[in-house]
C-alpha positions as CSV (number, residue, x, y, z in Angstrom):
1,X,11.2,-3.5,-24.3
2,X,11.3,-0.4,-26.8
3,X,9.0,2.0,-26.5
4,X,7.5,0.5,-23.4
5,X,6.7,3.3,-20.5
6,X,7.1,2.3,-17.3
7,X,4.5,2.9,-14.5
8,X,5.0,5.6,-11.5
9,X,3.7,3.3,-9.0
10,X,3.9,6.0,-6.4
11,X,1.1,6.2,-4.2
12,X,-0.6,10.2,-4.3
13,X,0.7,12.1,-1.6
14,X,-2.6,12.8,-0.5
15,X,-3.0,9.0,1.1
16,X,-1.0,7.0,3.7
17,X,0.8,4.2,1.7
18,X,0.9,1.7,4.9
19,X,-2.9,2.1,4.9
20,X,-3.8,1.3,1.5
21,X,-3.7,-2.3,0.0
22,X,-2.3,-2.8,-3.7
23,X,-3.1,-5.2,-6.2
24,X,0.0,-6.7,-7.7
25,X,0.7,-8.4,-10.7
26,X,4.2,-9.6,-12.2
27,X,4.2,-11.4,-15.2
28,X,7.3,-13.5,-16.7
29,X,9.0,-12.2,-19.8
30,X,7.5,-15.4,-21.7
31,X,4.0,-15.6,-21.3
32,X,2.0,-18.8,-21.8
33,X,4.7,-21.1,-20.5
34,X,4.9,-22.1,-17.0
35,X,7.8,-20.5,-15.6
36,X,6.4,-20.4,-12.0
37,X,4.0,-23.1,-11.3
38,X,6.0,-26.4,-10.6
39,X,6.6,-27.7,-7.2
40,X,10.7,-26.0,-6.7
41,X,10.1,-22.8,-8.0
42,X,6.1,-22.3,-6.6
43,X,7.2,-23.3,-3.3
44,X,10.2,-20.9,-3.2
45,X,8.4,-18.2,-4.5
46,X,5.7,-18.4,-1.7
47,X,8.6,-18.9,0.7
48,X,10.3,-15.5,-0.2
49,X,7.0,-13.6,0.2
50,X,6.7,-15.1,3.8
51,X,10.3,-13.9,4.0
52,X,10.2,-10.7,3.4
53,X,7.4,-10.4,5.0
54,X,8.8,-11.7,8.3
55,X,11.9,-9.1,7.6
56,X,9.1,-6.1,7.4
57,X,9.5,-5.6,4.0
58,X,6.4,-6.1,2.9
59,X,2.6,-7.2,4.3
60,X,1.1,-9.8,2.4
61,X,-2.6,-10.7,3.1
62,X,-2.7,-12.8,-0.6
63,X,-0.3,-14.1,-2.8
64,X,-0.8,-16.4,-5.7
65,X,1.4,-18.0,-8.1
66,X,0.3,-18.7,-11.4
67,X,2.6,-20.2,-14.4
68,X,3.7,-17.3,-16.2
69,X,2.6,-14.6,-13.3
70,X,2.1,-13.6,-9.8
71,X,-1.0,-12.0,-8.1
72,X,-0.7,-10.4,-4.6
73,X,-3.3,-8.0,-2.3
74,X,0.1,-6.1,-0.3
75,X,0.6,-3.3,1.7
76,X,3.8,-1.3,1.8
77,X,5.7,0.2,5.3
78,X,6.0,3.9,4.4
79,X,9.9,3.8,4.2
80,X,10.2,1.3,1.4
81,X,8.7,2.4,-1.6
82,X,6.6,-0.1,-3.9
83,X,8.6,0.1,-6.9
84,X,12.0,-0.6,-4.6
85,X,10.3,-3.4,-2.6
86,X,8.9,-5.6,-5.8
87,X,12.0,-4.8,-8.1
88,X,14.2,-6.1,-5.2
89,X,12.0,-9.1,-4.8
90,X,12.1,-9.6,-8.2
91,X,15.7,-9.1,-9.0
92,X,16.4,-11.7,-6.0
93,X,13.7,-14.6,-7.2
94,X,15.4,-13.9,-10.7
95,X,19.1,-14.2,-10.0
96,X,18.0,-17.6,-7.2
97,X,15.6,-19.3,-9.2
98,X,16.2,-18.1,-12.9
99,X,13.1,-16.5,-13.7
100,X,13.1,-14.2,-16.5
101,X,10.4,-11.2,-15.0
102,X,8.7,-8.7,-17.7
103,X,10.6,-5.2,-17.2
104,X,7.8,-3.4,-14.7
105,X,4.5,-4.8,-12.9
106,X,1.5,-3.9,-12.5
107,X,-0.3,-2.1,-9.5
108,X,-3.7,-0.7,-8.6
109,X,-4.4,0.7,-5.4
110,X,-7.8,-0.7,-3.6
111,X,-10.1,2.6,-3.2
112,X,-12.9,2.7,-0.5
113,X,-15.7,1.5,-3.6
114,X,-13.4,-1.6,-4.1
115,X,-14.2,-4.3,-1.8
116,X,-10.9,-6.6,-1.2
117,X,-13.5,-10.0,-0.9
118,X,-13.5,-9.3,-4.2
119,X,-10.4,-8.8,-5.5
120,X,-9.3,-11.8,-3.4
121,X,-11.9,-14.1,-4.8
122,X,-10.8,-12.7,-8.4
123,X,-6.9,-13.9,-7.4
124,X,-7.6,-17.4,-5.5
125,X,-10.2,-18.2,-8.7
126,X,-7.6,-17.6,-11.1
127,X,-6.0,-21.0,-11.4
128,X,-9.6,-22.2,-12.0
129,X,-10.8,-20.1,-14.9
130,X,-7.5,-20.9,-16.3
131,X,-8.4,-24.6,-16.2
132,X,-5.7,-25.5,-14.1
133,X,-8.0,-27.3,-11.2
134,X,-11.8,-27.3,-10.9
135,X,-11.7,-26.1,-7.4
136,X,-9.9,-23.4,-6.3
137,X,-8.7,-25.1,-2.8
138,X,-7.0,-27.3,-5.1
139,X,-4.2,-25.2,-5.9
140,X,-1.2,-25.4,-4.2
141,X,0.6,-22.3,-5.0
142,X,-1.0,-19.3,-2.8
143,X,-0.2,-17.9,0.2
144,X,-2.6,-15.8,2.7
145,X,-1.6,-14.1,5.8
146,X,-2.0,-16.2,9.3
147,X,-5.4,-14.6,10.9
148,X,-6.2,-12.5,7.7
149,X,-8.1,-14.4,5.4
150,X,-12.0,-15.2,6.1
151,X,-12.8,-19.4,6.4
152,X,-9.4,-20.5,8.1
C-alpha cells in the first residue's frame, strides 16, 4: 500500500515484553469476504497457533478467527520480537493456505487500567455482533489456552 506507515510494534524499553499481553489483530488484504472462516482454513489456522505455541514461539491465552481477520490476547518470549513472530506466522499461513494478509497488523499492549476479561469478552463476542451465530459458544473457530481461560 502507498503511503501506508507501518507500526513500530516494539514494546518501550521501560517494560518486560514476556510480561505484558498484546492485543493482535491481522486482517486479510480483501475485507468483507471470508478468507478465513470455513472449516480447512479455520481449522489450520487455529492449528498453527497451537503450533507455534508448543515450539515457544509464542503464548496464546485467546485466539479467534474471523472471516476476513484474526484476533489474539499473546504474549511474546523476550528473544523473538513481535513484529518477527506474527510476520513469520503470517508469511507461513500465507504461502500453506493462500491467504492474502494486509501488509502490517495491529497491536496494543494491555496496561494495568485494561482488564484482559474484557478484552477477551470483546474477541470471543465478535462473531456474534457480526451476526455470524447468536451465541458466542457457537463458533467454532477460537482457540484459548489449556488452564487459562475462566469457565472451562
Amino acid at each position: 500500500m502507498i503511503g501506508r506507515k507501518l507500526l513500530p510494534h516494539a514494546p518501550p524499553l521501560s517494560i518486560d515484553p514476556t510480561r505484558e499481553i498484546w492485543f493482535i489483530t491481522v486482517c486479510c488484504k480483501r475485507r468483507g469476504e471470508n478468507e478465513l472462516a470455513t472449516p480447512e482454513t479455520g481449522k489450520a489456522l487455529i492449528e498453527s497457533v497451537k503450533y507455534r505455541w508448543e515450539l515457544g514461539h509464542w503464548h496464546p491465552f485467546l485466539f479467534l478467527v474471523m472471516p476476513d481477520h484474526c484476533h489474539a490476547l499473546i504474549s511474546f518470549p523476550q528473544e523473538r520480537s513481535i513484529r518477527r513472530t506474527v510476520s513469520d506466522w503470517k508469511r507461513w499461513t500465507a504461502s500453506r493456505l493462500d491467504i492474502e494478509w494486509q501488509i502490517d497488523f495491529f497491536d496494543h499492549r494491555l496496561r494495568d487500567e485494561e482488564s484482559y476479561s474484557e478484552k477477551a469478552a470483546y474477541i470471543v463476542e465478535n462473531p456474534v455482533r457480526a451476526g455470524l451465530v447468536s451465541d458466542a459458544a457457537a463458533w467454532p473457530y477460537v482457540w484459548r489456552a489449556p488452564g487459562i481461560w475462566a469457565g472451562e
